[in-house]
N, C-alpha and C positions, 0 to 999 in steps of 0.2 A: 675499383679500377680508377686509374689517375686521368683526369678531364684529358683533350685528346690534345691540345696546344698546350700544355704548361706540364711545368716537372715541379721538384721541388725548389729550385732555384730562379727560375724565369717564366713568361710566360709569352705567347706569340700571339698579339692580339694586330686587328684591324687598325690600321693609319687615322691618327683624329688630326683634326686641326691644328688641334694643340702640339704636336709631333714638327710644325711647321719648320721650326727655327735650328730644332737638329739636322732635317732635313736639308735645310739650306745651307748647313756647316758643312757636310757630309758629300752635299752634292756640289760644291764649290772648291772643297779641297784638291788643289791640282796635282797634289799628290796622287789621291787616288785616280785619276783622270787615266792613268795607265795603266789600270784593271778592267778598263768597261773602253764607252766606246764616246763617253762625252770628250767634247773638244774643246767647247765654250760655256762660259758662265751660265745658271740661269736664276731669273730674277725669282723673290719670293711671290710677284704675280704668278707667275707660271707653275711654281711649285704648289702652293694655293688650289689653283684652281686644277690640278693632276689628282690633291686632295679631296676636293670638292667632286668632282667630275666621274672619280672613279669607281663604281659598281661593287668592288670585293666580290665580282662573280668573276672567277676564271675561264668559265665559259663564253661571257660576253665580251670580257677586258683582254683576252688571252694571256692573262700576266694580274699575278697577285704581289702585293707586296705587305709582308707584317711586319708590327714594332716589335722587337726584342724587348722586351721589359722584365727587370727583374722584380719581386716578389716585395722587393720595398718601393713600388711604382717609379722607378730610374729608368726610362728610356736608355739602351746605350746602343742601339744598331736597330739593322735592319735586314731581312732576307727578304728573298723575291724567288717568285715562280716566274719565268717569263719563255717566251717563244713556246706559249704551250699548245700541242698539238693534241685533240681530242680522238683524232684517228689511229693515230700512233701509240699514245697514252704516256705521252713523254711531256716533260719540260726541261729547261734552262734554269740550274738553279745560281744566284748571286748572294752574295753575306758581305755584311761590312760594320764595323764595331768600331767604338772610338775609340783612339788610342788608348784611355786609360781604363775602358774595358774590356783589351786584348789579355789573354795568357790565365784569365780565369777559368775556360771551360765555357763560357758563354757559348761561344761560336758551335762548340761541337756538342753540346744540348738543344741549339735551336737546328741544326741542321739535322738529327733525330728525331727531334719532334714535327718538323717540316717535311718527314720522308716518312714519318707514323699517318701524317693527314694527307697526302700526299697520296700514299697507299690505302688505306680506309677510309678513308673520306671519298678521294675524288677517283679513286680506282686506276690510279696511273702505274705504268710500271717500271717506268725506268726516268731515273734525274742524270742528268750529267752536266760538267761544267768543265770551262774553259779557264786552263790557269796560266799564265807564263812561268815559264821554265827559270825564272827572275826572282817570283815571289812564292821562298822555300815558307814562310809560313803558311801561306795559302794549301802548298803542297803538302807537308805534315797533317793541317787541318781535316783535310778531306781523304786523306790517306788513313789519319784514325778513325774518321766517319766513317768508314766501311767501304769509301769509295776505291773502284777499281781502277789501276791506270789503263786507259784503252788504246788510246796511240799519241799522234806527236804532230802536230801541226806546224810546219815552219812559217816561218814569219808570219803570225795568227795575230798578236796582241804588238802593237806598235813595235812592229821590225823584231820579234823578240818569238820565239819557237813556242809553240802553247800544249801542254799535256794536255787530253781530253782527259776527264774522269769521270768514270760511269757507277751509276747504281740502282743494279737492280730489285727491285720492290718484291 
C-alpha cells in the first residue's frame, strides 16, 4: 500500500521554512488575490512567523496547509484544509500551483490525495470549495476530482457568481 500523502508523482508534506520564499511569491501574486479573500500584501515577517507558529494539527489550527512537492524535491503549490469544522466533519478546501506547474496533473493528485487523508486520517466527510464562475480551470480541475457541483453563489468571489463544489468522503 502507497504511503497515505504521496503517489507516485508528488508528495503532500508539512510547510518548512524553507517553503518561505514560494510562499511569499504565491501569496503576493495579485493575480491570485481573486481566488481567496486576501486584499493586501503580506510581509515575509508574517509569513514566517504563520510558518513558525503553526501546529499542523487541524484540530488546534482549524486549517492545514501542505507543500505539493514533487518526487524530485520541487516545491510547486500548495493545498489547504481550512474552515474546518470537527462537528460537521467538513472542511474548506484551497489548491494553488505555479504557473509553470499548472496542466501536469499536479493539482488533481494532490487534491486525491488530500481527500484519501482527509477521509482516513481525520475522518472527515465531506470537502467542498468555492470557485468563480470566472476560473474554468479551477472548474474542470475539481469537476475531474470527483467534485460535485452543488449550487451557485451570486456574487460570492469579488462581484463574480461562485459554484460551490462538494465531495463526499
Amino acid at each position: 500500500m502507497a504511503p497515505l500523502l504521496q503517489s507516485s508523482r508528488i508528495q503532500l508534506r508539512a510547510v518548512e521554512p524553507e517553503d518561505l520564499d514560494l510562499m511569499y511569491l504565491i501569496e503576493n501574486d495579485t493575480l491570485l488575490w481573486t481566488c481567496g479573500g486576501t486584499t493586501v500584501p503580506f510581509s515575509r515577517y508574517t509569513l514566517r512567523q504563520f510558518i513558525l507558529q503553526t501546529s499542523n494539527d487541524i484540530h488546534q489550527d482549524k486549517q492545514l496547509r501542505l507543500a505539493i512537492e514533487t518526487m524530485e524535491g520541487i516545491t510547486v503549490g500548495f493545498v489547504d484544509l481550512q474552515n474546518y469544522d470537527a462537528f460537521q466533519n467538513r472542511a474548506e478546501v484551497g489548491i494553488v500551483l505555479m504557473a509553470d506547474a499548472q496542466g501536469k496533473g499536479y493539482a488533481q493528485e494532490a487534491l486525491c490525495l488530500l481527500a484519501d487523508y482527509a477521509r482516513l486520517q481525520l475522518q472527515m466527510k465531506l470537502l467542498y470549495a468555492y470557485v468563480s464562475v470566472e476560473n474554468t480551470s479551477a472548474i474542470s480541475l475539481f469537476q475531474n476530482s470527483g467534485y460535485q457541483r452543488s449550487g451557485l453563489l451570486p456574487l460570492w468571489i469579488r462581484n463574480h457568481d461562485a459554484i460551490v463544489f462538494t465531495k463526499v468522503l
